[in-house]
Predicted model as a PDB file, atoms N, CA, C, CB and O in Angstrom, pLDDT in the B-factor column:
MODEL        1                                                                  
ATOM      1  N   UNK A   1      49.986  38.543 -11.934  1.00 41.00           N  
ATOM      2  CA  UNK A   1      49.335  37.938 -13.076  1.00 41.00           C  
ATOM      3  C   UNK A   1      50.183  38.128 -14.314  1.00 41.00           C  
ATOM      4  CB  UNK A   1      47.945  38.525 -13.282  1.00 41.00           C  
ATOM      5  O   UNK A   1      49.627  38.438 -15.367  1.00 41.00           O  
ATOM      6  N   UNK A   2      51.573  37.952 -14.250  1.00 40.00           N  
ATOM      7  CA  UNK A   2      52.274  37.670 -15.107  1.00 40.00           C  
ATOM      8  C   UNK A   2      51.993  37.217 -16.476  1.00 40.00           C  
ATOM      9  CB  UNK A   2      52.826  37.055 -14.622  1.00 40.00           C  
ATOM     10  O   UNK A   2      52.589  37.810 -17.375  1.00 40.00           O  
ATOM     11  N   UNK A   3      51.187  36.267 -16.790  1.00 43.00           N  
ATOM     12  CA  UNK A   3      50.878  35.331 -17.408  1.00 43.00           C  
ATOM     13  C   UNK A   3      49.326  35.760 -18.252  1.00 43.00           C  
ATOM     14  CB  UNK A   3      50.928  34.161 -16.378  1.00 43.00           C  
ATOM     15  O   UNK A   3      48.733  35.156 -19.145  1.00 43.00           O  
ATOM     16  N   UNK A   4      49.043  36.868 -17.640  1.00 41.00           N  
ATOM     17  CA  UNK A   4      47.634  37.256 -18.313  1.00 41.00           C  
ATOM     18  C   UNK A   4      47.810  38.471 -19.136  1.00 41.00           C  
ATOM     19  CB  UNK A   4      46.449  37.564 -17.214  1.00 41.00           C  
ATOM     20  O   UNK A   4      48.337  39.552 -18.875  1.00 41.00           O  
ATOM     21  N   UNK A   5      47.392  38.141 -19.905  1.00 43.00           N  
ATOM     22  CA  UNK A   5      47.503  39.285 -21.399  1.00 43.00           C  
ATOM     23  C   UNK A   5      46.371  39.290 -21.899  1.00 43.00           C  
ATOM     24  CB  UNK A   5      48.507  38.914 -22.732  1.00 43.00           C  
ATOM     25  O   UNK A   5      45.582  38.347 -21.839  1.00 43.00           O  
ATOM     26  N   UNK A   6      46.142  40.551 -22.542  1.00 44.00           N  
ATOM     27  CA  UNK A   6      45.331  40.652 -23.270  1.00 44.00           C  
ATOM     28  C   UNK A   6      45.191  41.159 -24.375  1.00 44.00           C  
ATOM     29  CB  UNK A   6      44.795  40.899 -22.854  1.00 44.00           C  
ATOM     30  O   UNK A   6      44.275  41.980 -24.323  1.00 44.00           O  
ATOM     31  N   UNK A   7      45.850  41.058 -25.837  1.00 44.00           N  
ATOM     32  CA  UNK A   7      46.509  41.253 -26.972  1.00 44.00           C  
ATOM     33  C   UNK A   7      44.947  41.074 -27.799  1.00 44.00           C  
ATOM     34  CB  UNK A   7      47.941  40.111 -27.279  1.00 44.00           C  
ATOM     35  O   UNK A   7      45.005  41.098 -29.029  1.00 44.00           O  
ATOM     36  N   UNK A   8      43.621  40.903 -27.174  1.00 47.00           N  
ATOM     37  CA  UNK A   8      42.580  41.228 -28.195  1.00 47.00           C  
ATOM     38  C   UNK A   8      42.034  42.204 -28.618  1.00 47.00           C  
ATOM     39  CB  UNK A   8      41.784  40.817 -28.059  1.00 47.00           C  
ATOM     40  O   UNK A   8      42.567  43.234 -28.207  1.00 47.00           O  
ATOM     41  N   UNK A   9      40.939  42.404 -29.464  1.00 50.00           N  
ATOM     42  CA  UNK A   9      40.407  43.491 -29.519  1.00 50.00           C  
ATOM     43  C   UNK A   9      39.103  44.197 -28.682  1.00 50.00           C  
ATOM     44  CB  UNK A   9      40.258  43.425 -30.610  1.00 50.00           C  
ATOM     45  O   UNK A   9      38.091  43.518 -28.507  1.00 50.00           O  
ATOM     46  N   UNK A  10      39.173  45.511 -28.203  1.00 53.00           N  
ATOM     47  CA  UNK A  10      38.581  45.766 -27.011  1.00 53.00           C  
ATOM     48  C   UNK A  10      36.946  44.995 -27.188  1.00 53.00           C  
ATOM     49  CB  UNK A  10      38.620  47.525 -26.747  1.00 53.00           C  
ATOM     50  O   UNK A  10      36.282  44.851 -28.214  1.00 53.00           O  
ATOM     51  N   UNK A  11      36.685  44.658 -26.003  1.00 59.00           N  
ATOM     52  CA  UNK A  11      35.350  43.671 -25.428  1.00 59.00           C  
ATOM     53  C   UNK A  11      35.388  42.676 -26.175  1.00 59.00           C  
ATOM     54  CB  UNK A  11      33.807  44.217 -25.494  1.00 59.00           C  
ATOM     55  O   UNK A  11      34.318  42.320 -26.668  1.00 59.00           O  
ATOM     56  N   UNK A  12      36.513  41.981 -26.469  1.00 62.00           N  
ATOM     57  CA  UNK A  12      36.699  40.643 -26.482  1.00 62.00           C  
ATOM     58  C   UNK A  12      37.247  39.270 -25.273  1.00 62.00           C  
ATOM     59  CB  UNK A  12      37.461  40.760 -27.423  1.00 62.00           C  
ATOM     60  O   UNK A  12      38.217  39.349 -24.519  1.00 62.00           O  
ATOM     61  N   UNK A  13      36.527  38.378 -25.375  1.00 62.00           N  
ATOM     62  CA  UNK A  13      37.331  38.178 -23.740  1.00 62.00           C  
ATOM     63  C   UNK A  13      37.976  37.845 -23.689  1.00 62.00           C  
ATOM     64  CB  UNK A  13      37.127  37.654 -22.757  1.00 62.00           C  
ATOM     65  O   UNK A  13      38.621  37.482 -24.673  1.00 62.00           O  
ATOM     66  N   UNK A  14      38.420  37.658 -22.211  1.00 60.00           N  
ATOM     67  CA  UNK A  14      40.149  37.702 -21.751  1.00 60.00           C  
ATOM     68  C   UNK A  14      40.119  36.381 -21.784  1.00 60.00           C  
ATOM     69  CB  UNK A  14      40.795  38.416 -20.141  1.00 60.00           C  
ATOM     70  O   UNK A  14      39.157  35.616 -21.713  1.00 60.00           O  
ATOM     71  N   UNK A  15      42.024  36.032 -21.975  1.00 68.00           N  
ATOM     72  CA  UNK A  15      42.326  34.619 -22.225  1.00 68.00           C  
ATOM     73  C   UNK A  15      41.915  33.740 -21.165  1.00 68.00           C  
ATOM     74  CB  UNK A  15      43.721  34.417 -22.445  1.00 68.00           C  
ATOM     75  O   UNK A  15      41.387  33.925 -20.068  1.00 68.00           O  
ATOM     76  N   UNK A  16      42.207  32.986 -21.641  1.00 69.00           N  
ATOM     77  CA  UNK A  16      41.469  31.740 -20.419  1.00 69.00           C  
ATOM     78  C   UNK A  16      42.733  31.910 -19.228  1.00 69.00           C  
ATOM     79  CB  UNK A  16      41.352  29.529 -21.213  1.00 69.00           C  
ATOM     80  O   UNK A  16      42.383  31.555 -18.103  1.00 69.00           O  
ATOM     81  N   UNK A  17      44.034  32.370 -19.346  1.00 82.00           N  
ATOM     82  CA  UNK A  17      44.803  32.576 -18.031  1.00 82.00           C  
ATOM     83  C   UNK A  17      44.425  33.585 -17.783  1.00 82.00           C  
ATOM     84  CB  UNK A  17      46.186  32.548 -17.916  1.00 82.00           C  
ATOM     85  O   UNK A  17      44.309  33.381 -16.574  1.00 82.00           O  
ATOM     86  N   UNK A  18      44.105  34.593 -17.908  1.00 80.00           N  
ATOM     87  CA  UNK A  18      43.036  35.480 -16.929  1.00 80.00           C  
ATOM     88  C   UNK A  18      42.213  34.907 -15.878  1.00 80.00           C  
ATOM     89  CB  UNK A  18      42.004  36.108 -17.724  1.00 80.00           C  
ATOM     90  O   UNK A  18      41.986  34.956 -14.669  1.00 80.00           O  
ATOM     91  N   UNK A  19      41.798  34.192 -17.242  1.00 81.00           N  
ATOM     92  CA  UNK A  19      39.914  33.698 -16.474  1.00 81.00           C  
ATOM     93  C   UNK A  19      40.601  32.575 -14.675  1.00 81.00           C  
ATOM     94  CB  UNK A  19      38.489  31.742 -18.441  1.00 81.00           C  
ATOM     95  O   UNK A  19      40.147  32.534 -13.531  1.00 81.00           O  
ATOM     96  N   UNK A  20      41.788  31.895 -15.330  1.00 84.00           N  
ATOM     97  CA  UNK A  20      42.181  31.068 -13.947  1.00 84.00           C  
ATOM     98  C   UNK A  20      43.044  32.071 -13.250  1.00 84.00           C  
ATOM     99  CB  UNK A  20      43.083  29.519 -14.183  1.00 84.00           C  
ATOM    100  O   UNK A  20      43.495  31.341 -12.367  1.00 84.00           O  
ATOM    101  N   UNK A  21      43.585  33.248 -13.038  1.00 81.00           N  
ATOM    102  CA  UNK A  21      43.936  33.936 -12.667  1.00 81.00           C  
ATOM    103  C   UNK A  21      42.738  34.724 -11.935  1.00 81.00           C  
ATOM    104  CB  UNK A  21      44.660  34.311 -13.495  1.00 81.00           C  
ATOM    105  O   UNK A  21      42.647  34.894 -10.719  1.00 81.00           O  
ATOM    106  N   UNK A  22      42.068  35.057 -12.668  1.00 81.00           N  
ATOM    107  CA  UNK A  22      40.846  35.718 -11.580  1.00 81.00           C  
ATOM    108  C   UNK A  22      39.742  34.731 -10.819  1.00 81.00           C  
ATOM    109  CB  UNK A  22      39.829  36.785 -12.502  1.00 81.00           C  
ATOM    110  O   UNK A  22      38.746  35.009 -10.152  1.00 81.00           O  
ATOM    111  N   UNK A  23      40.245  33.660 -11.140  1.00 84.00           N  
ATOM    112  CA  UNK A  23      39.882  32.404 -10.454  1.00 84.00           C  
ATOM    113  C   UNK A  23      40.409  32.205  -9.084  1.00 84.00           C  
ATOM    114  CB  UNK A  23      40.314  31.297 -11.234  1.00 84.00           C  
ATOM    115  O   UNK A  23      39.906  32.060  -7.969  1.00 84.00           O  
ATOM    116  N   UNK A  24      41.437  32.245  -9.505  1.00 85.00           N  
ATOM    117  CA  UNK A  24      42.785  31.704  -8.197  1.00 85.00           C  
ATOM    118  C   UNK A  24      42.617  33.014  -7.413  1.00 85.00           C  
ATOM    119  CB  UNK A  24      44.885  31.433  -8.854  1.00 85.00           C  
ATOM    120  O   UNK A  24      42.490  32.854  -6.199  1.00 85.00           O  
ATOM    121  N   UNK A  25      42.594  34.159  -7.822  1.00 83.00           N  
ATOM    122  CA  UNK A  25      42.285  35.660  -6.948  1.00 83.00           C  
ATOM    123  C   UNK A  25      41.136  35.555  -6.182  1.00 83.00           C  
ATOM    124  CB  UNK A  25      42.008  37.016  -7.889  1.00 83.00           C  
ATOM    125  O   UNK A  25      41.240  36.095  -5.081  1.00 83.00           O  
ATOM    126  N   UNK A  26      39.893  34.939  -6.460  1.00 84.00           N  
ATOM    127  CA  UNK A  26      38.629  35.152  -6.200  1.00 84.00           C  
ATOM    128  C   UNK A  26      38.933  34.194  -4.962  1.00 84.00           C  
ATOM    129  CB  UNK A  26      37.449  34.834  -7.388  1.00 84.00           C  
ATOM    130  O   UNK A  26      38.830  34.658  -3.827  1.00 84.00           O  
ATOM    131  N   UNK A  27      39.404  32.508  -5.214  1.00 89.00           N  
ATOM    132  CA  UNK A  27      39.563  31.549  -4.217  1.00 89.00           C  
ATOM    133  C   UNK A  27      40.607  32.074  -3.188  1.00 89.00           C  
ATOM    134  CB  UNK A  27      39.967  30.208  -4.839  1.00 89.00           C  
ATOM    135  O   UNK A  27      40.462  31.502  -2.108  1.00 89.00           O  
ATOM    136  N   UNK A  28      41.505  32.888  -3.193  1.00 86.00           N  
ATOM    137  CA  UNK A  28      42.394  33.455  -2.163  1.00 86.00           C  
ATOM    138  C   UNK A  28      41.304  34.600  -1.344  1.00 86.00           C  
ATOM    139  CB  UNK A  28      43.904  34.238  -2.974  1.00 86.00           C  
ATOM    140  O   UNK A  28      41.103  34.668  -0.131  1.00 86.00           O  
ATOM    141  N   UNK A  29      40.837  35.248  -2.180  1.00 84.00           N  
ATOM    142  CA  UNK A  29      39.547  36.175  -1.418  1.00 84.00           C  
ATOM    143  C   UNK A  29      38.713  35.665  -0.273  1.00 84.00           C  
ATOM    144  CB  UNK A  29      38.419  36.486  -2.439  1.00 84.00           C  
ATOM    145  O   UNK A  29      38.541  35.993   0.901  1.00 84.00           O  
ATOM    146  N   UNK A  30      38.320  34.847  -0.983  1.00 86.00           N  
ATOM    147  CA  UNK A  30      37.059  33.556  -0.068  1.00 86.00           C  
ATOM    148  C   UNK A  30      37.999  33.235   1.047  1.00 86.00           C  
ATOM    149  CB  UNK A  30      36.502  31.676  -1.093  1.00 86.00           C  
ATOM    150  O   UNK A  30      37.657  33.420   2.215  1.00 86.00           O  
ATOM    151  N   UNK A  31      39.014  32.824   0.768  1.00 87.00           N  
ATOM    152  CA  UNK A  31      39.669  31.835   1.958  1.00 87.00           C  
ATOM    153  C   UNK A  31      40.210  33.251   2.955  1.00 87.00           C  
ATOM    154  CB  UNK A  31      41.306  30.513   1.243  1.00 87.00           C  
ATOM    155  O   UNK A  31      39.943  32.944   4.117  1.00 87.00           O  
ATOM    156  N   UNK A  32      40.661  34.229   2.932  1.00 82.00           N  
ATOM    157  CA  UNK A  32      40.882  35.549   3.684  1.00 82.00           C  
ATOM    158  C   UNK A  32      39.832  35.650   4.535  1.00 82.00           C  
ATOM    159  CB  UNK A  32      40.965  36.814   2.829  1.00 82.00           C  
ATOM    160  O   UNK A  32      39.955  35.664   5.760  1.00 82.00           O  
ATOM    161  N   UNK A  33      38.335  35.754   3.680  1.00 82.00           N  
ATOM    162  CA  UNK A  33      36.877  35.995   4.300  1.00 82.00           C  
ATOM    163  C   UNK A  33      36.659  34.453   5.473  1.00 82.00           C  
ATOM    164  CB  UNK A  33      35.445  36.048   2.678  1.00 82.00           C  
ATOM    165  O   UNK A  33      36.125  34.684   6.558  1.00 82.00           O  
ATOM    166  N   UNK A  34      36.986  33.355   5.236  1.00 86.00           N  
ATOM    167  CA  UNK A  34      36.937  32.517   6.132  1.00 86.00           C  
ATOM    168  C   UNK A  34      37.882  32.371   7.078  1.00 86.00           C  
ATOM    169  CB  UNK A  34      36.783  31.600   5.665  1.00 86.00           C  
ATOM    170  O   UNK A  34      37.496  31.697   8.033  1.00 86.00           O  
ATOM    171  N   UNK A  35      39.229  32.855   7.158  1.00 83.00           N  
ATOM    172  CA  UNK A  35      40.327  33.374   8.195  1.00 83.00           C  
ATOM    173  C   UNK A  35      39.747  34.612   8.997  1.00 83.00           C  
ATOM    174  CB  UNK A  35      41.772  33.863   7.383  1.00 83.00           C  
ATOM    175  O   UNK A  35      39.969  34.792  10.194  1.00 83.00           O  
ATOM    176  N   UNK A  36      39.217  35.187   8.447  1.00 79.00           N  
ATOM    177  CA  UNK A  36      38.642  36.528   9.092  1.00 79.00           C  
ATOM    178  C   UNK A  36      37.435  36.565   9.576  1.00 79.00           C  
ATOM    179  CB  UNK A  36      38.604  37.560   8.266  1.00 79.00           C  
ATOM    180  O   UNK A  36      36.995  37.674   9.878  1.00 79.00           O  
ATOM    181  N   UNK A  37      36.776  35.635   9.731  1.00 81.00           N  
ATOM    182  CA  UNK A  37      35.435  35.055  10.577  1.00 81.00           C  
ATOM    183  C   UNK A  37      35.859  34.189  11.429  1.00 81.00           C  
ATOM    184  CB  UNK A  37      34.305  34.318   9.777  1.00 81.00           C  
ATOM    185  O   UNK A  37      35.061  33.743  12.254  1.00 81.00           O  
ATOM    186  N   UNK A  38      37.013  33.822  11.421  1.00 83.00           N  
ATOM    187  CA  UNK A  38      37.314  32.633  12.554  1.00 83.00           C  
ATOM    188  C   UNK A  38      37.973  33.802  13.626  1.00 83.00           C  
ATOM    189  CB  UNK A  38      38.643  31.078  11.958  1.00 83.00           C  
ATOM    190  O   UNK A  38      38.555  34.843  13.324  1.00 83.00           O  
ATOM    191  N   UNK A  39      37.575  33.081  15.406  1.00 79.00           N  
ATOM    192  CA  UNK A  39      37.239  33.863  16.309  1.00 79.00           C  
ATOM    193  C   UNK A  39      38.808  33.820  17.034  1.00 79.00           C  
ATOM    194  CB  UNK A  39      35.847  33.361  17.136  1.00 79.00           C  
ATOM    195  O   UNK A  39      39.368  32.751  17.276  1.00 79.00           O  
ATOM    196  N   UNK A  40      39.284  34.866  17.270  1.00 71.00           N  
ATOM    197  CA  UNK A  40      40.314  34.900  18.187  1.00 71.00           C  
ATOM    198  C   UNK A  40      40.525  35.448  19.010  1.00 71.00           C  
ATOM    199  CB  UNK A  40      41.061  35.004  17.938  1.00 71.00           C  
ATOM    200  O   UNK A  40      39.817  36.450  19.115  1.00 71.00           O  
ATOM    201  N   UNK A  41      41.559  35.234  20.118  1.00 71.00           N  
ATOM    202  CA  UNK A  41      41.623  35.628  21.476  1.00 71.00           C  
ATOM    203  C   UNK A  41      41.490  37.121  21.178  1.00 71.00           C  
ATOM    204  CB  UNK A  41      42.982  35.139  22.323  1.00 71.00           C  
ATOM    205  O   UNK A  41      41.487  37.504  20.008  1.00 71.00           O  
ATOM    206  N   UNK A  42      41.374  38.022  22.251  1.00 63.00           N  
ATOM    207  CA  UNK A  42      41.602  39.213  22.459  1.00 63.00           C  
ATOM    208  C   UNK A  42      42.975  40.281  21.869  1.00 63.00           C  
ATOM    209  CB  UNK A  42      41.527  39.067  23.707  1.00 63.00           C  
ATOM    210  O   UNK A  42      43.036  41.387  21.331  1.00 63.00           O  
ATOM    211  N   UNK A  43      44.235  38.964  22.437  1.00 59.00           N  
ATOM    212  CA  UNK A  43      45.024  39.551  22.685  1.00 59.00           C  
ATOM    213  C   UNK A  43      45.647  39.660  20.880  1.00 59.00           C  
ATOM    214  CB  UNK A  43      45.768  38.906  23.965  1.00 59.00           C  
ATOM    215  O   UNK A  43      46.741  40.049  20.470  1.00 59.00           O  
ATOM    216  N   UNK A  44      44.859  39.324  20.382  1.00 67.00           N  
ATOM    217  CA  UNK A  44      45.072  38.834  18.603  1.00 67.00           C  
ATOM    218  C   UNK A  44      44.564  39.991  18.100  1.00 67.00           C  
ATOM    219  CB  UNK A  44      44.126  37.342  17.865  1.00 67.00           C  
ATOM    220  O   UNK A  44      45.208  40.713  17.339  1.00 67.00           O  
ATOM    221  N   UNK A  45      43.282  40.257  18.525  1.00 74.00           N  
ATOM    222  CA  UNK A  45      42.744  41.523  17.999  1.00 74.00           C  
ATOM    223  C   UNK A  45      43.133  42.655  17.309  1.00 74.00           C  
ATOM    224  CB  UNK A  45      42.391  41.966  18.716  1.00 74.00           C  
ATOM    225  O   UNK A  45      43.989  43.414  17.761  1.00 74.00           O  
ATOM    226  N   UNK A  46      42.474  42.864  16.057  1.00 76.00           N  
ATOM    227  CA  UNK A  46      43.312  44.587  15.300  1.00 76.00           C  
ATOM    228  C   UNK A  46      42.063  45.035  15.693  1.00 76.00           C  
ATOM    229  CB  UNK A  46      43.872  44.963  13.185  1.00 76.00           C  
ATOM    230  O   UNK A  46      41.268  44.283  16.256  1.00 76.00           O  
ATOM    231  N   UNK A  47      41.686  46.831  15.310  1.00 83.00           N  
ATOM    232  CA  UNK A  47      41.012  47.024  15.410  1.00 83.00           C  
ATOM    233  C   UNK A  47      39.647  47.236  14.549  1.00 83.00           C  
ATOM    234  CB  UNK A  47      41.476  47.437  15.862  1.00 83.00           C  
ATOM    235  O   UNK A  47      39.934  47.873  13.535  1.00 83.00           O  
ATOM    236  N   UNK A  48      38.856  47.056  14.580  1.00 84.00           N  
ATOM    237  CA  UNK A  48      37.410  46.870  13.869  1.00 84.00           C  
ATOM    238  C   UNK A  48      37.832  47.888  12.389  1.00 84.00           C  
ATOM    239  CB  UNK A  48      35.778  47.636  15.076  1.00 84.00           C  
ATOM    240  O   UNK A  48      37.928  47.451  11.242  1.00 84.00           O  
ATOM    241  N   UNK A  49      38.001  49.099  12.762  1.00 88.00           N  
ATOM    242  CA  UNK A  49      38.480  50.200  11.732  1.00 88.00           C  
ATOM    243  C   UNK A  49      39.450  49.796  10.957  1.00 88.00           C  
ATOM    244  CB  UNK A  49      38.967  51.410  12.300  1.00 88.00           C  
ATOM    245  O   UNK A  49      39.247  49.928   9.750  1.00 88.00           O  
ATOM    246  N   UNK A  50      40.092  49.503  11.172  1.00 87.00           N  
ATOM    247  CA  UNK A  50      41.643  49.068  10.751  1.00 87.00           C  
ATOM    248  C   UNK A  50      41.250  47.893   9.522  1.00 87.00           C  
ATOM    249  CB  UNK A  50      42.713  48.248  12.338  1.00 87.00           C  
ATOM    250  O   UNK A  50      41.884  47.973   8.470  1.00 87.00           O  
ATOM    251  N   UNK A  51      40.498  47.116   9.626  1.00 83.00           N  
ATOM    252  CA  UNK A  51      39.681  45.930   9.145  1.00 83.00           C  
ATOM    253  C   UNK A  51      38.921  46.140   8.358  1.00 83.00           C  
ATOM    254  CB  UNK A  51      39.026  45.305   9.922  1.00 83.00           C  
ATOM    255  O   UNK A  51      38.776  45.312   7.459  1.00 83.00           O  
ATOM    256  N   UNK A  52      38.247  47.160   8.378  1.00 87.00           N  
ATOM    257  CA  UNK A  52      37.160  47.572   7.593  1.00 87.00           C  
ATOM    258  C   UNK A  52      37.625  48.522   6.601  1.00 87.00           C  
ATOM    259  CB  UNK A  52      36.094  48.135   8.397  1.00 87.00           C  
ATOM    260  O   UNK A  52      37.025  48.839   5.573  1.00 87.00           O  
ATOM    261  N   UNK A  53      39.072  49.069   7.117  1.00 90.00           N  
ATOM    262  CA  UNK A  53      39.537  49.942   5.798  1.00 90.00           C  
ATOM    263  C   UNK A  53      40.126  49.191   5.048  1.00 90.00           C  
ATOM    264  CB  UNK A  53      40.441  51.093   5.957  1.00 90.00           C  
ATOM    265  O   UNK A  53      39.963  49.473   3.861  1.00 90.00           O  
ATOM    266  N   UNK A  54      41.140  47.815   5.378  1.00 86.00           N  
ATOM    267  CA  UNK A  54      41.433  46.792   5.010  1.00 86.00           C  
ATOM    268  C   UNK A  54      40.094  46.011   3.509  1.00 86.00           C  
ATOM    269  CB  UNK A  54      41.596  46.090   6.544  1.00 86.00           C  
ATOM    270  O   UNK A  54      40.230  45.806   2.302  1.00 86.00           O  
ATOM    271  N   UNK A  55      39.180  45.854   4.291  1.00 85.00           N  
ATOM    272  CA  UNK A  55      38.393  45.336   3.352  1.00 85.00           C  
ATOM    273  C   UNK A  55      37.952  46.315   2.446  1.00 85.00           C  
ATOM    274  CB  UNK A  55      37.375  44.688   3.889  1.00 85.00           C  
ATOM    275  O   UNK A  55      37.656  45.786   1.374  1.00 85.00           O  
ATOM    276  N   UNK A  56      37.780  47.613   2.452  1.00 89.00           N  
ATOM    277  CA  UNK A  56      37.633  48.252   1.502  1.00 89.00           C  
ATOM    278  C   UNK A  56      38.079  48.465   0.633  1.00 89.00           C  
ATOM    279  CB  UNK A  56      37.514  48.820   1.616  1.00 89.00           C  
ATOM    280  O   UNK A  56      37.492  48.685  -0.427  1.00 89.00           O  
ATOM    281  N   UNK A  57      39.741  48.465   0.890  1.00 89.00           N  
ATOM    282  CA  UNK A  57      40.703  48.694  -0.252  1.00 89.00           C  
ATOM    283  C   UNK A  57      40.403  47.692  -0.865  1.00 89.00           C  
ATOM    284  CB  UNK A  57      42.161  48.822  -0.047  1.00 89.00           C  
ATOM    285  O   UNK A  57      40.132  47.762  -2.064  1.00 89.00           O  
ATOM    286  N   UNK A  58      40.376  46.243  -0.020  1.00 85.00           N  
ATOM    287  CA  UNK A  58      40.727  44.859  -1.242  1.00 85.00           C  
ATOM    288  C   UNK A  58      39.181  44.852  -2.273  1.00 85.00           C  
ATOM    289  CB  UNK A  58      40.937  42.765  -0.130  1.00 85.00           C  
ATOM    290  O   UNK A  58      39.142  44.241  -3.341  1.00 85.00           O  
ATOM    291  N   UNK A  59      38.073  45.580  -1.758  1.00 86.00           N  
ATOM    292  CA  UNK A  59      36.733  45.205  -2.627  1.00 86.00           C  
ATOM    293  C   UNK A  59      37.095  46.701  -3.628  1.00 86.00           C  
ATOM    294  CB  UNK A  59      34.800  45.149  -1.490  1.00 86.00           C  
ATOM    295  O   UNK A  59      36.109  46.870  -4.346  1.00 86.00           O  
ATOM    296  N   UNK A  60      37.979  47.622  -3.855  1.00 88.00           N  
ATOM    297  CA  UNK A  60      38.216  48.522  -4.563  1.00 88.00           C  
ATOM    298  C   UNK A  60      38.945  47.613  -5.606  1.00 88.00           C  
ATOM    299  CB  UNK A  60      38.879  49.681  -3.894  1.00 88.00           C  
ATOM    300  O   UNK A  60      38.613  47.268  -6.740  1.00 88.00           O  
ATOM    301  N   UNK A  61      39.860  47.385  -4.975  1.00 84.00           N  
ATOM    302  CA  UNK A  61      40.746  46.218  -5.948  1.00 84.00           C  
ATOM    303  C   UNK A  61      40.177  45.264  -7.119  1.00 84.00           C  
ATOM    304  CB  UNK A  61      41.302  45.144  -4.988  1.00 84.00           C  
ATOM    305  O   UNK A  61      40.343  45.094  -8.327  1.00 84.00           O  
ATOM    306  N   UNK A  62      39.287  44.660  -5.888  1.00 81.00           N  
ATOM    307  CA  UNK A  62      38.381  43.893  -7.068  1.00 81.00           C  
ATOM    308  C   UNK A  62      38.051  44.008  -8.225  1.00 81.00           C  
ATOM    309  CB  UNK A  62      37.449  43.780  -6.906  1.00 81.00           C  
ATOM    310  O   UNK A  62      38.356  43.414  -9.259  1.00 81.00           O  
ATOM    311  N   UNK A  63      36.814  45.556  -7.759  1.00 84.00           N  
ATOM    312  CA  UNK A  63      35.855  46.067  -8.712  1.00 84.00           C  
ATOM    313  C   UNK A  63      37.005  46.711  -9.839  1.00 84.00           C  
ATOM    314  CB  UNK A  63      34.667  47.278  -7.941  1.00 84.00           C  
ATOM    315  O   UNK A  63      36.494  46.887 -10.945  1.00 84.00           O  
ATOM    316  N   UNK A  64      37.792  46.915  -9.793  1.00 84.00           N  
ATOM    317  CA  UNK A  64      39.135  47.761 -10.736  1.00 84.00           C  
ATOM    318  C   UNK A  64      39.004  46.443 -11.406  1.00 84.00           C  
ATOM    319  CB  UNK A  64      41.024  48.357  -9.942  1.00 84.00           C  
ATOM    320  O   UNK A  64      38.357  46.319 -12.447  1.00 84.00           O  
ATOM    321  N   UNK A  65      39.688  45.333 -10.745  1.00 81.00           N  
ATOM    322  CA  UNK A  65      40.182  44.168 -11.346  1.00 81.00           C  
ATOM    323  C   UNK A  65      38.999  43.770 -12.574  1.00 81.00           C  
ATOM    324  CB  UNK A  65      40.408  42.952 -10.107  1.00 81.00           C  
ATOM    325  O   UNK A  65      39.248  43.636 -13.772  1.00 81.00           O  
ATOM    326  N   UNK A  66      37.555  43.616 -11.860  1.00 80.00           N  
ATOM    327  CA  UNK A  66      36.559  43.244 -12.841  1.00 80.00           C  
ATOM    328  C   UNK A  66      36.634  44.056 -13.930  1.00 80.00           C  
ATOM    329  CB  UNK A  66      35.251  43.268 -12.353  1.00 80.00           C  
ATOM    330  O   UNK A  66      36.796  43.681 -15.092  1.00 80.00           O  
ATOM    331  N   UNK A  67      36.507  45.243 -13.517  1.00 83.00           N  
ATOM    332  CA  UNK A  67      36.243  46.575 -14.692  1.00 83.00           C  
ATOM    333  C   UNK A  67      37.239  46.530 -15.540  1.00 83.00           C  
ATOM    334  CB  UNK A  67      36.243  48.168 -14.135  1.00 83.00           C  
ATOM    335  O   UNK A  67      36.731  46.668 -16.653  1.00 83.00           O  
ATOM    336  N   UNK A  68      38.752  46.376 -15.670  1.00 79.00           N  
ATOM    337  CA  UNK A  68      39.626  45.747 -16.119  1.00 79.00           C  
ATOM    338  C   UNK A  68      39.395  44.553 -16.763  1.00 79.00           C  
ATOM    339  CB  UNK A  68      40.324  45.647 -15.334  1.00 79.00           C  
ATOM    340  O   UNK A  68      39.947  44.766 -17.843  1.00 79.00           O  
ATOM    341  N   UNK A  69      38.994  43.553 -16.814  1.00 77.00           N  
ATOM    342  CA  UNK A  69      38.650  42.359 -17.490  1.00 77.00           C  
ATOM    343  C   UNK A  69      37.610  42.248 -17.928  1.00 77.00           C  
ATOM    344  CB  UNK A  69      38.756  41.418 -16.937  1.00 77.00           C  
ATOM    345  O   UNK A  69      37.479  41.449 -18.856  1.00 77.00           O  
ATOM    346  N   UNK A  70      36.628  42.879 -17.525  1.00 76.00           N  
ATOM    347  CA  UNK A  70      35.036  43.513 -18.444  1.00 76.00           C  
ATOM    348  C   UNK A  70      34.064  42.865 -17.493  1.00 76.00           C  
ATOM    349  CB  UNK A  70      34.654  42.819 -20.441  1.00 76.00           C  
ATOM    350  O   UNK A  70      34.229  42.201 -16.469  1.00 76.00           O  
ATOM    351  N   UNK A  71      33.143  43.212 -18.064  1.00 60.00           N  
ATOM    352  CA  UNK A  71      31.525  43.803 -17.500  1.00 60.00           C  
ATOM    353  C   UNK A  71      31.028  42.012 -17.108  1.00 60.00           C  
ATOM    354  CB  UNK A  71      30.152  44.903 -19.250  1.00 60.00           C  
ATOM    355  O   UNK A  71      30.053  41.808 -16.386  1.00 60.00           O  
ATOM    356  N   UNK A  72      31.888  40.795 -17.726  1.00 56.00           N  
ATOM    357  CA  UNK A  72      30.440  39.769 -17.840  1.00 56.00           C  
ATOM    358  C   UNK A  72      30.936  39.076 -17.077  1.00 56.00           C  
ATOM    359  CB  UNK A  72      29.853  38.949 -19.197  1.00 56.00           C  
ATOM    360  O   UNK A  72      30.175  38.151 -16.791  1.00 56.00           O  
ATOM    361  N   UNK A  73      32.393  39.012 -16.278  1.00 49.00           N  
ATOM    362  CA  UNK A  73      32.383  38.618 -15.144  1.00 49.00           C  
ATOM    363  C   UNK A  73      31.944  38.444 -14.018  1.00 49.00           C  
ATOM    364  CB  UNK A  73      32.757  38.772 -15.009  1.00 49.00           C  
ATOM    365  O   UNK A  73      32.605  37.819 -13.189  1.00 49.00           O  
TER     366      UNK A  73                                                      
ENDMDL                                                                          
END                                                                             
């Protein structure tokens, strides 16, 4: 997010390239969550754990990311 700054004063909101930046983050999210419900062979398989620590980190990420750009997101 190169392109996102935030040069205001605190709890003011973030620029509108934020706002399409945490846009474009959110739509890459979604589309992961619909790759990752689609069913595959066996031999494709990770394991359940492995996946679930996976998703944890990225919903840590998130909530940083929100808390970082404020509360009214």
């Amino acid at each position: 997010m190169s392109g996102a700054r935030n040069s205001g004063a605190a709890g003011a909101a973030p620029p509108v390239d934020t706002w399409q930046a945490l846009a474009r983050l959110e739509a890459a999210v979604e589309r992961l969550a619909i790759a990752a419900d689609r069913p595959r062979p066996v031999a494709e398989g990770v394991p359940k754990a492995q996946v679930q620590a996976i998703a944890d980190r990225l919903d840590e990420t998130i909530a940083r990311l929100r808390n970082a750009l404020g509360e009214d997101l």
